[in-house]
C-alpha positions as CSV (number, residue, x, y, z in Angstrom):
1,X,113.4,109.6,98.7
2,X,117.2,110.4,99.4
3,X,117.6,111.4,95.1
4,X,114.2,112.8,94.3
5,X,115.8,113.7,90.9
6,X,116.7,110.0,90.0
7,X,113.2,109.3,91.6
8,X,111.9,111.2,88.6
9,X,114.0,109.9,86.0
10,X,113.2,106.5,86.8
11,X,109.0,107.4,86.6
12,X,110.0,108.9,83.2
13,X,111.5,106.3,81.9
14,X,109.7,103.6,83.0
15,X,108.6,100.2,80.2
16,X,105.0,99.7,81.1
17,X,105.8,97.2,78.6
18,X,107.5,94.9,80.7
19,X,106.5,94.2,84.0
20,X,107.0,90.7,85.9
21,X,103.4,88.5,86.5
22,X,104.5,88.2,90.1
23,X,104.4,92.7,90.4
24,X,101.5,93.0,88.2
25,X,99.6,90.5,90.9
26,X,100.8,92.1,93.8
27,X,100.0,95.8,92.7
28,X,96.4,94.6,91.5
29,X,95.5,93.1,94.9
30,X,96.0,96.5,96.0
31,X,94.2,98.4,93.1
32,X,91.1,96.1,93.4
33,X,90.5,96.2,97.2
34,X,87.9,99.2,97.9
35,X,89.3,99.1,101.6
36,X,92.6,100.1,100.5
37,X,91.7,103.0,99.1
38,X,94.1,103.2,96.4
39,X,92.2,105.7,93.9
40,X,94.2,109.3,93.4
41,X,91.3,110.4,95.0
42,X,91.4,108.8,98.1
43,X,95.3,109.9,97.7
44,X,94.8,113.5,97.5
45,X,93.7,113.2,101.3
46,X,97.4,112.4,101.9
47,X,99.3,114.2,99.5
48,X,98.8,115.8,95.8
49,X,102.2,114.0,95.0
50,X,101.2,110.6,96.5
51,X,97.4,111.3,94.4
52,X,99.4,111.3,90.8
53,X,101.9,108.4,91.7
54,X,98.9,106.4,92.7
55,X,96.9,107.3,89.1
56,X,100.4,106.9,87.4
57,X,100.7,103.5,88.8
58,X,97.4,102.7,88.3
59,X,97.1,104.0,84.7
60,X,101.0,102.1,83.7
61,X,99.1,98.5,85.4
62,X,95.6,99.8,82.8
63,X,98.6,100.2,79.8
64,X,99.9,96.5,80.7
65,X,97.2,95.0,80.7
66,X,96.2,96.4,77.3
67,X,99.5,96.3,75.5
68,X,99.5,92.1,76.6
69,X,96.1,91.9,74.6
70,X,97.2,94.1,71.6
71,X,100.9,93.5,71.1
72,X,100.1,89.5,69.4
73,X,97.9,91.2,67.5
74,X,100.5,93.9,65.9
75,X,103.1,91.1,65.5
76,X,100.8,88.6,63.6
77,X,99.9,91.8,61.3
78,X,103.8,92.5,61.2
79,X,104.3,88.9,60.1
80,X,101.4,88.7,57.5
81,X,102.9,92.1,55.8
């Protein structure tokens, strides 16, 4: 991380909202296979930074997953108001 400050801002700002299909697979292979070890428990053995970037990216793919299942359900209420 040469800019940990634009590092930051990017976290910050990021749209769980929109994330491409082909990412979302990718990242779920890893978050679903015990032997990777990709809890932020198992990533407090390397680092207490890499522990809450791996519960951050684990909790924005949790967010995904649930704003896909809820966001046709606001916009048929927003079209039936």
């Amino acid at each position: 991380m040469q800019n940990p400050e634009k590092f930051l801002e990017r976290v910050m700002t990021f749209d769980g909202t929109d994330i491409d299909q082909g990412i979302l697979d990718n990242v779920n292979k890893i978050i679903e296979d015990p032997s990777k070890k990709y809890t932020e428990k198992d990533m407090l053995s390397q680092s207490f930074a890499a522990s809450k970037l791996c519960a951050w990216s684990v909790n924005i793919v949790t967010f995904n997953k649930i704003y896909k299942k809820v966001r046709p359900l606001q916009e048929a209420k927003d079209k039936a108001t």
